[in-house]
C-alpha positions in Angstrom: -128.2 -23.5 77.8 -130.2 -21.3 75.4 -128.3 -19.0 72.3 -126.6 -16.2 74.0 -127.6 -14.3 70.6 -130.8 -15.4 68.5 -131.3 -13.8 65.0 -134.6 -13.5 62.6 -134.9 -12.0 59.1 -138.1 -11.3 57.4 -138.7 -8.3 54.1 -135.6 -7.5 54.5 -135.3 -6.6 57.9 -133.1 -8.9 59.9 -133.2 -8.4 63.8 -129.9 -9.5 66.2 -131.0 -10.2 69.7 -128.7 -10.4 72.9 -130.3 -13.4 75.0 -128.9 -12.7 78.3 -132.1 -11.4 80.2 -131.0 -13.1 83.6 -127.5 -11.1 83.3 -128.9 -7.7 81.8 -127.5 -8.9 78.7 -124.1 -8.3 79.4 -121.6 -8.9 77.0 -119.1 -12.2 77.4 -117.1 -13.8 74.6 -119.9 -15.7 73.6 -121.8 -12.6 73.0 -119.5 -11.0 71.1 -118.6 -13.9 68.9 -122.3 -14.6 68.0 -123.0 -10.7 67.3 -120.4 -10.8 64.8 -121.2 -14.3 63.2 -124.5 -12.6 62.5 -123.5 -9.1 60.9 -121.0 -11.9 58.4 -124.7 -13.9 57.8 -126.6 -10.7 57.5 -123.9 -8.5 55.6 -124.2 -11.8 53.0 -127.4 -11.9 52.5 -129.1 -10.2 49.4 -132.4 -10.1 51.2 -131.1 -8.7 53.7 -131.4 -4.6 53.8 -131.3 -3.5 57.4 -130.2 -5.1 60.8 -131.8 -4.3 63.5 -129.8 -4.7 67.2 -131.9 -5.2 70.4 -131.8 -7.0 73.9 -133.5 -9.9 75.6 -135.8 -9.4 78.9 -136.6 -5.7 78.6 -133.2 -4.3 78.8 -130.2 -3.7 75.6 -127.4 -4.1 77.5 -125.1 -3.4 80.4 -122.4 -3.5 78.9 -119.2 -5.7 79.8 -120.0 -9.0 81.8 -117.5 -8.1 84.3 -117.7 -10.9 86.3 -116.5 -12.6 82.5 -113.8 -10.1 82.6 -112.4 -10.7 85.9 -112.2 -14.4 84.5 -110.4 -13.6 81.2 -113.3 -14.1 79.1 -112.8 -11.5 76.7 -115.8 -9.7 75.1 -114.0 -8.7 71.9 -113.4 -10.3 68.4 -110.3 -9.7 66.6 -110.1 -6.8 64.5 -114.0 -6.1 65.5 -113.8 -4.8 68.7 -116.1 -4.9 71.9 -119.4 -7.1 71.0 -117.9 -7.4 67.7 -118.8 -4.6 66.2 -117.7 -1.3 67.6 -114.5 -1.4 65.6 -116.4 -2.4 62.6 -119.8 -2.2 61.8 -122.0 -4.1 59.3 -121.7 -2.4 56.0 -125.9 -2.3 55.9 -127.4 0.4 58.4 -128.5 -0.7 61.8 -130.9 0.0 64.1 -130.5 0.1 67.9 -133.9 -0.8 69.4 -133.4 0.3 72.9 -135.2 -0.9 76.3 -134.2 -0.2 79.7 -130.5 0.5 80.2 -128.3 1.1 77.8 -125.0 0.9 80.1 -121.0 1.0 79.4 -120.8 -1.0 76.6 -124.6 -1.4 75.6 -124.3 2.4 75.3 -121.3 1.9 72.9 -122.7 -0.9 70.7 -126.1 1.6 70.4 -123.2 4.6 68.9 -121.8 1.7 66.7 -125.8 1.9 65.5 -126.8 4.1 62.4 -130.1 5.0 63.9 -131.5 4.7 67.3 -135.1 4.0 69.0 -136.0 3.9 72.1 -138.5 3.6 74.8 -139.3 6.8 76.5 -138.4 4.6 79.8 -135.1 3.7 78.4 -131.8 4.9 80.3 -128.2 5.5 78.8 -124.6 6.0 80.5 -121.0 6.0 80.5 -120.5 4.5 84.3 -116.5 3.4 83.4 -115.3 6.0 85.2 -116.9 5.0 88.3 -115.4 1.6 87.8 -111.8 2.5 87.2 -112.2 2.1 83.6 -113.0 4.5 80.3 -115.6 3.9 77.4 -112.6 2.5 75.3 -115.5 0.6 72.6 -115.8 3.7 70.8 -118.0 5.9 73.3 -115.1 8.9 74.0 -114.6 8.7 70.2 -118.5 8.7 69.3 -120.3 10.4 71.7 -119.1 14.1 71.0 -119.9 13.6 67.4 -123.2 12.8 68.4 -123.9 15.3 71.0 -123.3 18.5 72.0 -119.8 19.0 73.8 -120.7 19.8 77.2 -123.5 17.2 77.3 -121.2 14.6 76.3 -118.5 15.5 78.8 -121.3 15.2 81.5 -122.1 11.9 80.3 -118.6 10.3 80.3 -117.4 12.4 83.7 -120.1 12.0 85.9 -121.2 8.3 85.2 -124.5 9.0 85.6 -127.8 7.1 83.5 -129.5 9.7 81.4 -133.0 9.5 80.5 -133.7 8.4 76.5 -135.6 11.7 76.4 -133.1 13.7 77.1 -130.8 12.2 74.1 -133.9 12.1 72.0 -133.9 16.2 72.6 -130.1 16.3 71.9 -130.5 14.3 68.7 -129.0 11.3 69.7 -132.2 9.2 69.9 -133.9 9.1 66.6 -137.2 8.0 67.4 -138.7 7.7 71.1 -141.4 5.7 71.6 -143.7 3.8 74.4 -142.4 1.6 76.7 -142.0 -2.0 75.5 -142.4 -1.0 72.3 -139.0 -0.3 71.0 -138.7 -3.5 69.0 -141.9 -2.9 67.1 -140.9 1.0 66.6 -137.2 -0.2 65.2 -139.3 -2.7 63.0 -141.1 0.0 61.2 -138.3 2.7 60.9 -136.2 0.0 59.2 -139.2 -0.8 57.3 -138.9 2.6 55.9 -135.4 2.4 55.2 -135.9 -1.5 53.1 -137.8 0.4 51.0 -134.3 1.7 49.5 -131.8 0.1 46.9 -129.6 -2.5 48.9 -126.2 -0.8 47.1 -127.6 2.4 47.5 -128.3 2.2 51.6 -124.6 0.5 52.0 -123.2 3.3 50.1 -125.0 6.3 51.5 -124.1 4.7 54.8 -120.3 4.1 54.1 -119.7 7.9 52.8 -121.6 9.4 55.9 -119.2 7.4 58.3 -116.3 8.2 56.5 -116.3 11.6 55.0 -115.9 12.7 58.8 -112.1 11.9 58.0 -112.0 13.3 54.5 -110.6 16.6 53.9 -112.1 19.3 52.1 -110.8 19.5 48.9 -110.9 15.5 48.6 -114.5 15.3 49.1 -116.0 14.9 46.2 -113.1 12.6 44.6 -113.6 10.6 47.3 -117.3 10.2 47.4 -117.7 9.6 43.6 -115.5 6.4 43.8 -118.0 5.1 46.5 -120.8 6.0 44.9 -119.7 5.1 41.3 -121.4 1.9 41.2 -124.3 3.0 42.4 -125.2 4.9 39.6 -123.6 2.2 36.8 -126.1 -0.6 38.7 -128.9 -2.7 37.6 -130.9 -1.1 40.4 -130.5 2.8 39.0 -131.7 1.5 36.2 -134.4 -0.2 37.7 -135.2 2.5 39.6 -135.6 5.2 37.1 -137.7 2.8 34.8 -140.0 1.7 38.3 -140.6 5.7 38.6 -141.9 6.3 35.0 -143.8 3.6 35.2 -145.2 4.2 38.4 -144.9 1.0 40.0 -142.7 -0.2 43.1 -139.2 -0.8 42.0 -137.8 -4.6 42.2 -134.2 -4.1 44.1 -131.6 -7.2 42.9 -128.7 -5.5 44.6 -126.7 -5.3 41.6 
């Protein structure tokens, strides 16, 4: 039986694939357990500067392998949530590289995502509610930070798929691109974002998430201990000196 998740890392882009074409890469215990061995692998590595998440076959995800469900096989990890990572993400930013449907809980993992491409042909949705169930993996938490009000209520209450270009007009979607080619469009956004420090990504990344919880008059405080030793690093340093010099800077990640 082949990997239910396969994984690749090359300049600094690492990509995590769900290998489940023949079940819509639905999400079983083995799924989940092998997304979140890879964001420990990935997290780890210094090379490592931006994980890309995508599916097998032409489609992300559809979610929760109900059929697994019905069985007991549970599709969470322990203190990591649904897929292993809706509860807690990697600390580097990822990249959702969307084809076909994006259902349930394939929608959730792509909201667990820091950034989001998809093909133009690609479809979301919330269909719980037409199952008996509710996006519990983070989607009636997410969504409405990510969307208008109204257009997230519409997406949770009716069930229905939306079309990627309608989230890529709401802001949801960062980049929409041709069919089939979401992999390759991920692939070249996170190029653009390697190009960054590796403790300066992390940490841009981890006070964008948080701060949403932060109050006012904490702000700051809060956000200068996070980003404290970003600016005491090797890789300031490095920085600065790669800018007078006009030359690419060498990251170390320290």
């Amino acid at each position: 039986m082949p990997d239910a998740v396969l994984t690749e890392s090359d300049g600094g882009i690492a990509v995590i694939t769900i290998n489940r074409p023949e079940a819509r890469n639905a999400v079983n215990g083995e799924v989940a357990r092998g997304i979140a061995a890879a964001v420990d692998e990935f997290d780890g590595d210094r090379d490592v500067r931006v994980i890309i998440l995508t599916g097998a076959g032409g489609t992300f995800s559809a979610g929760m392998d109900l059929k697994g469900f019905l069985t007991g096989d549970s599709p969470t990890v322990a203190g990591r949530g649904f897929a292993g990572i809706t509860e807690r993400a990697p600390a580097k930013p990822m990249i959702a590289a969307v084809e076909g449907y994006a259902l349930a809980g394939g929608f959730e993992m792509a909201l667990s995502c820091d950034l989001i491409v998809a093909s133009e042909a690609a479809k979301f949705g919330l269909p719980e509610v037409r199952r008996g169930l509710a996006a519990a993996a983070g989607g009636l938490l997410r969504l409405p930070r990510r969307v208008p009000y109204y257009l997230a209520m519409e997406i949770v209450l009716t069930g229905e798929h939306f079309p990627a270009d309608r989230l890529h007009q709401a802001g949801l979607v960062s980049r929409l691109v041709g069919a089939g080619q979401a992999l390759a469009g991920a692939r070249e956004l996170a190029a653009q974002v390697a190009l960054g420090a590796p403790l300066a990504l992390a940490a841009s990344k981890r006070v964008i998430v948080e701060s949403a919880d932060w109050h006012t008059g904490e702000a700051f405080a809060r956000q200068g201990e996070v980003l404290r030793p970003v600016f005491t690093s090797k890789d300031a340093t490095e920085g600065a000196t790669a800018f007078a010099q006009k030359r690419a800077p060498v990251w170390r990640g320290e």
